[in-house]
C-alpha positions as CSV (number, residue, x, y, z in Angstrom):
1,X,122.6,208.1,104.9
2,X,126.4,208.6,105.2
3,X,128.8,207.6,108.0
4,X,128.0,209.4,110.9
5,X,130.8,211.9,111.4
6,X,132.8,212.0,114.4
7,X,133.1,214.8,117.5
8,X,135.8,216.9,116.8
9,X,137.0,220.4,118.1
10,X,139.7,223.1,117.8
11,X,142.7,223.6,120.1
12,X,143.6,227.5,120.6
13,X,145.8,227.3,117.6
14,X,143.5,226.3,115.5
15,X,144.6,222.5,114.7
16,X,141.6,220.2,114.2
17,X,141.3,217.7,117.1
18,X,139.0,214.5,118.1
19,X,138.4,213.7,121.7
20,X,138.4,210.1,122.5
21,X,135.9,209.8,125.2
22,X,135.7,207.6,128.3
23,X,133.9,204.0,127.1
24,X,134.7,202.0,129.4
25,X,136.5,201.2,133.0
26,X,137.8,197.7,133.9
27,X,136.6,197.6,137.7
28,X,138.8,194.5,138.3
29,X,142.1,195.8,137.8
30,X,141.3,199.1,139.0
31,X,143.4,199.3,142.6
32,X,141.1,202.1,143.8
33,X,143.8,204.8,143.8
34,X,141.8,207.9,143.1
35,X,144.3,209.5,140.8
36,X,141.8,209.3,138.1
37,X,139.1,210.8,140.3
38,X,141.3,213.6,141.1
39,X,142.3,214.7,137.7
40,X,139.1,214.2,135.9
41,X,137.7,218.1,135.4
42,X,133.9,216.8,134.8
43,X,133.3,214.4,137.6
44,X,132.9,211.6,135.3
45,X,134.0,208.8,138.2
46,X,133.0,207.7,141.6
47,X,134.8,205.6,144.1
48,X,133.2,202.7,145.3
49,X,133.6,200.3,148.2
50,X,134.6,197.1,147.4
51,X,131.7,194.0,149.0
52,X,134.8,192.4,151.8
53,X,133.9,189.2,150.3
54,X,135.5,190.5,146.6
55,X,138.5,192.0,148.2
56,X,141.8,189.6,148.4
57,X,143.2,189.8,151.7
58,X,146.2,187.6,150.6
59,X,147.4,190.5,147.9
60,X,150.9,190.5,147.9
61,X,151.3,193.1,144.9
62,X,152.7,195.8,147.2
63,X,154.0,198.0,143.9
64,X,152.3,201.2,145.4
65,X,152.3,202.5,148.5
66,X,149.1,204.4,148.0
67,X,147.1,201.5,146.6
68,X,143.2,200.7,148.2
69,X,142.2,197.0,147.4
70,X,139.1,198.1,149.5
71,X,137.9,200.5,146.5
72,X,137.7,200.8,143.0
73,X,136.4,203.9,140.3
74,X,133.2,203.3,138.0
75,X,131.6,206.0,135.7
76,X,129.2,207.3,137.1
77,X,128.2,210.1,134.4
78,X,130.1,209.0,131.4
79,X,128.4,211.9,129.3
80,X,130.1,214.4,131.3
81,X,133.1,213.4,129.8
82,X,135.0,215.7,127.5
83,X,137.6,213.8,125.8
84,X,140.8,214.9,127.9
85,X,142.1,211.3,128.5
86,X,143.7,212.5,131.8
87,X,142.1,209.3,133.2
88,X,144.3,207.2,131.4
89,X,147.4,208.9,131.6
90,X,147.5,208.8,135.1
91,X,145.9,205.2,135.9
92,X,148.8,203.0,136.7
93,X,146.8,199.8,135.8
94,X,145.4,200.6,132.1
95,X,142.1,200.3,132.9
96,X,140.4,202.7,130.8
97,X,138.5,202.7,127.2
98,X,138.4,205.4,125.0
99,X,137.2,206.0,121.6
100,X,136.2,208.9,119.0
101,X,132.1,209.1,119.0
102,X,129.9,210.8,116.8
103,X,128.4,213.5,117.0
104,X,124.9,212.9,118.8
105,X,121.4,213.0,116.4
């Protein structure tokens, strides 16, 4: 058997494309923003409530206003995700994993 070949797709025009996909979420530096949550189009994420005993109360990293160190995303359905990377381009903290996948046997 041969390399298993990767997912890929067409954009409108026609140009061949491959979707990295959603691998992996580092829950320790996520800040529990939700701007991943609110641009994902699949529901791939879920906000969950930090134990108080893992939250910092003596944080002083107060680069965003909007920040929740009470919170943080995990992937909840991981193969819901379509390949947009809108995750990533709007996490301020870098904490997500993508990568090309084949195409499933």
């Amino acid at each position: 058997m041969g390399a298993e070949a990767n997912i890929t797709g067409l954009t409108r025009g026609g140009t061949l494309w491959t979707p990295l996909f959603v691998t992996a979420l580092d829950e320790h530096k996520c800040i529990g923003c939700g701007r991943c949550f609110k641009v994902c189009p699949r529901d791939v994420l879920t906000i969950v409530q930090r134990a108080l005993d893992d939250v910092d109360l003596d944080d002083d990293d107060d680069d965003d206003d909007d920040d929740s160190d009470n919170s943080f995303m995990t992937l909840s359905n991981a193969l819901d995700c379509i390949g947009c990377e809108a995750c990533s381009r709007v996490c301020p903290k870098a904490c997500f994993t993508h990568e090309a996948l084949p195409v499933a046997a």
